[in-house]
PAGUDO-643729 format. One record per atom (N, C-alpha, C): residue number from 1; chain; atom name; z, x, y. Coordinates in steps of 0.05 Angstrom, whole numbers, plus 5000, padded with zeros to 4 digits. Each point is the difference from the previous one (the first is absolute). Layout:
BEGIN
[NUM A CA [Z X Y]],
...
// end
This chain:
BEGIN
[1 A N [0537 5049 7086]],
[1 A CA [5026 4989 4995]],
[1 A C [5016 5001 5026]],
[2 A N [5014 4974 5007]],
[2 A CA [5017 5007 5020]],
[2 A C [5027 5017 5001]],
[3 A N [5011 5014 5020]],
[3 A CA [5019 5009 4996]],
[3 A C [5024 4981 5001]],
[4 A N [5024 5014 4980]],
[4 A CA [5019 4994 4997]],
[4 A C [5019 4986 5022]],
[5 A N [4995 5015 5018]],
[5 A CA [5023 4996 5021]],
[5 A C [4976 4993 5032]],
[6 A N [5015 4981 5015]],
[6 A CA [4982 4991 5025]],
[6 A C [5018 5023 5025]],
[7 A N [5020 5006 4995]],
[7 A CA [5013 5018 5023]],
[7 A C [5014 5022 4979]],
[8 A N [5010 5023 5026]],
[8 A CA [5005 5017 4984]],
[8 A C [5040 5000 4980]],
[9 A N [4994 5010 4984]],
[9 A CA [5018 4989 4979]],
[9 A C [5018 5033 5001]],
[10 A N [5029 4998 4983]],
[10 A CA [5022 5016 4991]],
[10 A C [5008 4995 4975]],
[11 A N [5000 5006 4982]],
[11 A CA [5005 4998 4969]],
[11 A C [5012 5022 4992]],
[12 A N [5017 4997 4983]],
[12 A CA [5019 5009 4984]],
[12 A C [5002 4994 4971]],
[13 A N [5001 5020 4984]],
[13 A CA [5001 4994 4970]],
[13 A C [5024 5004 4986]],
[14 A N [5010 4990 4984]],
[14 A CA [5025 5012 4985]],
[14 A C [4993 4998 4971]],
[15 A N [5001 5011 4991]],
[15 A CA [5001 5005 4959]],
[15 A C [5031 4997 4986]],
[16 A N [4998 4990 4980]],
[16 A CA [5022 4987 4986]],
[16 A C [4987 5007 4971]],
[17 A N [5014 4990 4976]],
[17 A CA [4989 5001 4972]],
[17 A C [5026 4983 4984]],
[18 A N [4979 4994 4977]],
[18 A CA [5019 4981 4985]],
[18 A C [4991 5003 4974]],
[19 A N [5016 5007 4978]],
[19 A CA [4987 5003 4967]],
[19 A C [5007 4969 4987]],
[20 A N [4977 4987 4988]],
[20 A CA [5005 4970 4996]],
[20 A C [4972 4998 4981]],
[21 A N [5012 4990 4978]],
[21 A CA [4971 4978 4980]],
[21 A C [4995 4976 5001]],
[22 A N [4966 5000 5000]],
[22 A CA [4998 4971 4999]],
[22 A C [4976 5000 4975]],
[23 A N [4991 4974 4999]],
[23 A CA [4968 4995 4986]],
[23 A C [4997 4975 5014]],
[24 A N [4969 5007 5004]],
[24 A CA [4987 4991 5009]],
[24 A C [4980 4974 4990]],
[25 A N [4996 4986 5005]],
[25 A CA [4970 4970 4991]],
[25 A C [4990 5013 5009]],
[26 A N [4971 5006 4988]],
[26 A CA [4970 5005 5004]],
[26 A C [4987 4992 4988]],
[27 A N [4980 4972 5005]],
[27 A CA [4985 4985 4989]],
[27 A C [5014 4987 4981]],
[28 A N [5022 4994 5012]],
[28 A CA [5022 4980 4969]],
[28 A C [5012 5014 4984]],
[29 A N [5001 5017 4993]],
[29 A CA [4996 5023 4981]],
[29 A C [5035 5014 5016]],
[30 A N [5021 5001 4987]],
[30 A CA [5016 5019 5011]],
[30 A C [5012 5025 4989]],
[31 A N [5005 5022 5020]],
[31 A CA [4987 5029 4983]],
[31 A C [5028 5013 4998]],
[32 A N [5006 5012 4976]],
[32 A CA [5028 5018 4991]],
[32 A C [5014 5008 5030]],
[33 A N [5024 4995 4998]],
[33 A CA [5024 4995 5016]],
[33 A C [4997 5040 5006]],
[34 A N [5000 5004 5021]],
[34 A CA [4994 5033 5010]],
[34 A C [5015 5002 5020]],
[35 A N [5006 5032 5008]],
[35 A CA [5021 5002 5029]],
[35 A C [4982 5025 5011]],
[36 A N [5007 4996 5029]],
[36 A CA [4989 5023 5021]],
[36 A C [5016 5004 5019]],
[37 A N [4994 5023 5008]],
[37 A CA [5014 5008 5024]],
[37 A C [4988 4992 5024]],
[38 A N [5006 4987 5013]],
[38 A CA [4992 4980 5023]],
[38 A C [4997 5014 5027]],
[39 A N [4979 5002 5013]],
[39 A CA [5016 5018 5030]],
[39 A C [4987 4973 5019]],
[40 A N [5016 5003 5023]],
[40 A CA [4990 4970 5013]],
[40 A C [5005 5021 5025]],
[41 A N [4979 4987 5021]],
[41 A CA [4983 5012 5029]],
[41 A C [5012 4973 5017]],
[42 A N [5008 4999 5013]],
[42 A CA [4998 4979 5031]],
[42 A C [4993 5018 5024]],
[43 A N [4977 4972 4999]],
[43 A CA [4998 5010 5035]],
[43 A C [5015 4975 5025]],
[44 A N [5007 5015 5018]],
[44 A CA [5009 4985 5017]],
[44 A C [4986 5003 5034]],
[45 A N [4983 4991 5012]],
[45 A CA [4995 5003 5026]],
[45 A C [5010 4977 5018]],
[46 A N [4995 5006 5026]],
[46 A CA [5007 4994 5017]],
[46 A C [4987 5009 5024]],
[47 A N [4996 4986 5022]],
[47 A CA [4988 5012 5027]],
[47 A C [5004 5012 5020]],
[48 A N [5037 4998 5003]],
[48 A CA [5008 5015 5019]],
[48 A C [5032 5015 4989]],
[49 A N [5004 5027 5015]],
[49 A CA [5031 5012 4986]],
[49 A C [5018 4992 5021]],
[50 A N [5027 4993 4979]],
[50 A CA [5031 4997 5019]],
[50 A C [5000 5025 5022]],
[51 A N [5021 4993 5013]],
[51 A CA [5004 5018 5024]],
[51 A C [5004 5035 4988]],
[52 A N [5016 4994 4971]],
[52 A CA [5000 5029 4996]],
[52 A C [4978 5016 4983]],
[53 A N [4970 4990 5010]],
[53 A CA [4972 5004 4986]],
[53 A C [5008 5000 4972]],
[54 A N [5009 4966 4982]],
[54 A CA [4994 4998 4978]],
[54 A C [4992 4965 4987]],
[55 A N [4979 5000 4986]],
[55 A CA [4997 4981 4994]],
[55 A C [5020 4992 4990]],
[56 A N [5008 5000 4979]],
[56 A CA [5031 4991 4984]],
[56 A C [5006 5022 4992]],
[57 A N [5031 4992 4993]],
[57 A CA [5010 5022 4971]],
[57 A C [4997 5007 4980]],
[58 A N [4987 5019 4994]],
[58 A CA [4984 5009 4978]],
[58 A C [5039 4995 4971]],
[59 A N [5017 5010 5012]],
[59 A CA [5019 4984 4986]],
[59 A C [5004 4968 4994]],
[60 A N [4991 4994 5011]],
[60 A CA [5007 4960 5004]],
[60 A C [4980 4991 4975]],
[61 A N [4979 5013 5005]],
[61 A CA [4977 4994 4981]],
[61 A C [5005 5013 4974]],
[62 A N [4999 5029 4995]],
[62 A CA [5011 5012 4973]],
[62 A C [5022 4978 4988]],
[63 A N [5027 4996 5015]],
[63 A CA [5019 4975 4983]],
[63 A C [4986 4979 4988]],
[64 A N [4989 4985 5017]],
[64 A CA [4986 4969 4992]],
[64 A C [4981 5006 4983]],
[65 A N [4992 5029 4999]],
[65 A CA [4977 4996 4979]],
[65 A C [5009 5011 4973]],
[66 A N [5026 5013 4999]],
[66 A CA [5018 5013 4982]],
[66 A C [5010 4973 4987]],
[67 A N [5010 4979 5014]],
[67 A CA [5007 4971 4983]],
[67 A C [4979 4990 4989]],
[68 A N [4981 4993 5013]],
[68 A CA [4974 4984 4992]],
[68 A C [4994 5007 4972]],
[69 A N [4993 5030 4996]],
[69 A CA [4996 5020 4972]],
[69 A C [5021 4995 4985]],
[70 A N [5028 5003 5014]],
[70 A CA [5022 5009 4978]],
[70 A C [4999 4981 4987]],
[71 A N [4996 4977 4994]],
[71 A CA [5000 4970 4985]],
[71 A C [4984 5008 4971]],
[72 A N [4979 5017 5004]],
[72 A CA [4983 5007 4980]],
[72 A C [5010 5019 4986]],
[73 A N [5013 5026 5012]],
[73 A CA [5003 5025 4983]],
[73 A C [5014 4994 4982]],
[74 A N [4993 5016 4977]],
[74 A CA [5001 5000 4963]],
[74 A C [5001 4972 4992]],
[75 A N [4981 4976 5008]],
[75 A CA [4992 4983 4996]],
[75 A C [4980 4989 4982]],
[76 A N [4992 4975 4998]],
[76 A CA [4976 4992 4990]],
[76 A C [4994 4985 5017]],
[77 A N [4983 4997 5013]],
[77 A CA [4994 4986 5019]],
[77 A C [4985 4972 4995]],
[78 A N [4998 5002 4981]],
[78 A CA [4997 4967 4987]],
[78 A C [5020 4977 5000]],
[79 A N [5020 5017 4993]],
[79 A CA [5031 4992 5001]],
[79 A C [5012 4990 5023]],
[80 A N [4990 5017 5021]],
[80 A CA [5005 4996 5025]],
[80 A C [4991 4992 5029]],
[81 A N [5008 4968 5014]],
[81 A CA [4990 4991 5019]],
[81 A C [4985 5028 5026]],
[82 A N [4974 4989 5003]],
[82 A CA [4986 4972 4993]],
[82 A C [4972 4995 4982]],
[83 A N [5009 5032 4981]],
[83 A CA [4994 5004 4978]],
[83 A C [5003 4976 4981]],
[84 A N [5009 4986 4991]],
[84 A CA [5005 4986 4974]],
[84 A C [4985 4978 5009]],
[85 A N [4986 4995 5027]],
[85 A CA [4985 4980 4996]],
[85 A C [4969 5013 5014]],
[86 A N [4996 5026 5002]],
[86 A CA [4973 5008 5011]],
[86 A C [4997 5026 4984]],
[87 A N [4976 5011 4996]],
[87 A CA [4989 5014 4990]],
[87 A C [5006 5026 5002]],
[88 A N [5025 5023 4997]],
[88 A CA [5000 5017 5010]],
[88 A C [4976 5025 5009]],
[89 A N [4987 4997 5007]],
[89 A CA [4976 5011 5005]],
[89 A C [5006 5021 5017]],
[90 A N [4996 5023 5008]],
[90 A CA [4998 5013 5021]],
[90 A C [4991 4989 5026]],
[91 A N [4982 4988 5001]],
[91 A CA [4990 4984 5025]],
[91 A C [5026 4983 5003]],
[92 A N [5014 4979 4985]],
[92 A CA [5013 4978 5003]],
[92 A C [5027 5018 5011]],
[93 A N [5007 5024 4986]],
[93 A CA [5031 5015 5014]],
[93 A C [4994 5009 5029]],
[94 A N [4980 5014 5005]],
[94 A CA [4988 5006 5024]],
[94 A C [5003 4975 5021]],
[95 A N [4995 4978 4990]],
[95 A CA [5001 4981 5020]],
[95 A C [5030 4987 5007]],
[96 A N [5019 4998 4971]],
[96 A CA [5020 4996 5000]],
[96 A C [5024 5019 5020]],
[97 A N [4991 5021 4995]],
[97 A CA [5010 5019 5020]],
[97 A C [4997 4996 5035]],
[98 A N [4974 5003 4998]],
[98 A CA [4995 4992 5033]],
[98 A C [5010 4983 5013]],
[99 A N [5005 4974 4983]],
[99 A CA [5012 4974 5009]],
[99 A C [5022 4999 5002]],
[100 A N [5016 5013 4985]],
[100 A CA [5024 5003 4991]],
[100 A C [5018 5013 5021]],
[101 A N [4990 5030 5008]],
[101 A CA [5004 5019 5026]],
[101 A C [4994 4979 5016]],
[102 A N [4976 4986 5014]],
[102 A CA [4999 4992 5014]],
[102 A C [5023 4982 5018]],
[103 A N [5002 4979 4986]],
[103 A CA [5025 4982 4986]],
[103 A C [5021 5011 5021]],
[104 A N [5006 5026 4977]],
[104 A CA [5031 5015 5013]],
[104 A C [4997 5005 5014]],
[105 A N [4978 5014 5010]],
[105 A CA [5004 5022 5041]],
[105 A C [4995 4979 5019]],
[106 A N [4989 4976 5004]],
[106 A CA [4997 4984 5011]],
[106 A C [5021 4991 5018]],
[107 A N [5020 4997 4996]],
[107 A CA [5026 5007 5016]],
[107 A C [5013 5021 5014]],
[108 A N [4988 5021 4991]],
[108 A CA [5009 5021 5008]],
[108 A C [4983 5019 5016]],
[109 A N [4971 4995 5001]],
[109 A CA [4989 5018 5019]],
[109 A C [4982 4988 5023]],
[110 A N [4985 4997 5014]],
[110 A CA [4994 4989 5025]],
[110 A C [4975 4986 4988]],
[111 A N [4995 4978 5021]],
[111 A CA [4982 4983 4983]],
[111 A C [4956 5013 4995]],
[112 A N [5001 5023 5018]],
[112 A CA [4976 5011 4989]],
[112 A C [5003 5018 4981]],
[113 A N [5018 5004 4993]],
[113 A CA [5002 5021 4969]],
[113 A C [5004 4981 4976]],
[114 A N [4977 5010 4985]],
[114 A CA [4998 4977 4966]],
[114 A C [4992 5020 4983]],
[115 A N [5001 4998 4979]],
[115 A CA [4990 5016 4975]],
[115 A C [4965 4996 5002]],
[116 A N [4985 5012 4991]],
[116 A CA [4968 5004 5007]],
[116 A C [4987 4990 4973]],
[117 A N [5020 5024 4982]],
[117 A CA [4985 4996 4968]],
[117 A C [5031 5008 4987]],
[118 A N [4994 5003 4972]],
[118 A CA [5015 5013 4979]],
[118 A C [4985 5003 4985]],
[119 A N [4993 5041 4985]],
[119 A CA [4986 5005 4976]],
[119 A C [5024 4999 4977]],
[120 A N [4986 5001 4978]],
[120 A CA [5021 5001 4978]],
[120 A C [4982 5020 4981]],
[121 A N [5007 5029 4990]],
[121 A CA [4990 5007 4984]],
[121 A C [5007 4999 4969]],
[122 A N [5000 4999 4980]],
[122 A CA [5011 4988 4977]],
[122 A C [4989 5029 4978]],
[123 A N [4977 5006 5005]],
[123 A CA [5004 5041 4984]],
[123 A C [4976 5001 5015]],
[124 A N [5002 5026 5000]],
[124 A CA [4980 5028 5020]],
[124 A C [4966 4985 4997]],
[125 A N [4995 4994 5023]],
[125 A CA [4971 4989 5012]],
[125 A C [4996 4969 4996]],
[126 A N [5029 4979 5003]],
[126 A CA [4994 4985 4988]],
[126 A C [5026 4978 5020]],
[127 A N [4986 4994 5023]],
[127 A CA [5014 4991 5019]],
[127 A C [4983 4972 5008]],
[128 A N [5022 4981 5011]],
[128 A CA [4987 4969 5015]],
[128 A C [5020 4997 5024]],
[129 A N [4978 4992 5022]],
[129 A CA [5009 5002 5028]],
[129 A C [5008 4975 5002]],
[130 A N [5016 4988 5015]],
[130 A CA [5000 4968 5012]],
[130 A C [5004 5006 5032]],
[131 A N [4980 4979 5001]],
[131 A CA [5006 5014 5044]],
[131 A C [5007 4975 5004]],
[132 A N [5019 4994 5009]],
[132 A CA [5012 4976 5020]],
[132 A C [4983 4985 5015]],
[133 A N [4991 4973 5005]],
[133 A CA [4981 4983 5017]],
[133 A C [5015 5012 5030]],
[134 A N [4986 5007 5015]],
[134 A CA [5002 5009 5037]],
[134 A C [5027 4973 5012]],
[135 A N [4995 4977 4986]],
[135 A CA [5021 4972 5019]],
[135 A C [5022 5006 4990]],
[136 A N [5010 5009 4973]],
[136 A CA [5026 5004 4989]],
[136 A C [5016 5012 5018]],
// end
């Protein structure tokens, strides 16, 4: 397998959580409306640190990813964009997230720092990663 990264990399994680129900399609089939406690992972790297040895603000990032979530908490996420037209899936919030952060810090932090992935765990051993394409 190749590795991840072609030079050496700086990553940073921040954890957030969000309590929100959805149901899910599986095989057509859609399954009793349920809620979890959500914990969501970003990673953020980058290749080189600002002058005062930091990739970004581990604050700058906690906010944007505190909005991104807050939209969901004590939600249904069916209910809610861009839920009501995709599958709330764990894989599909995971990705919604990533993009979403992305989106926001994009303005705000230097142009080699991007989000990497976002996990989303949904209950205990039961998590989906989305890693960001490298050109984003």
């Amino acid at each position: 397998m190749p590795p991840l990264y072609s030079t050496s990399m700086y990553e940073l994680r921040v954890e957030s959580e969000f309590a929100a129900a959805h149901a899910i399609s599986i095989h057509g089939s859609v399954e009793a409306l349920h809620g979890h406690n959500w914990h969501v992972v970003v990673g953020v790297i980058g290749e080189s640190l600002d002058g005062d040895g930091l990739l970004c603000d581990f604050h700058l990032v906690e906010s944007h990813l505190r909005d991104v979530v807050g939209v969901f908490h004590n939600g249904n996420l069916n209910d809610t964009p861009p839920f009501t037209d995709t599958n709330p899936t764990a894989e599909n919030v995971a990705r919604h997230i990533a993009e979403a952060l992305h989106t926001r810090l994009r303005p705000h932090v230097p142009s080699h720092v991007r989000i990497a992935w976002a996990s989303v765990t949904e209950a205990p051993g039961c998590t989906a990663i989305y890693r960001m394409p490298m050109t984003s």
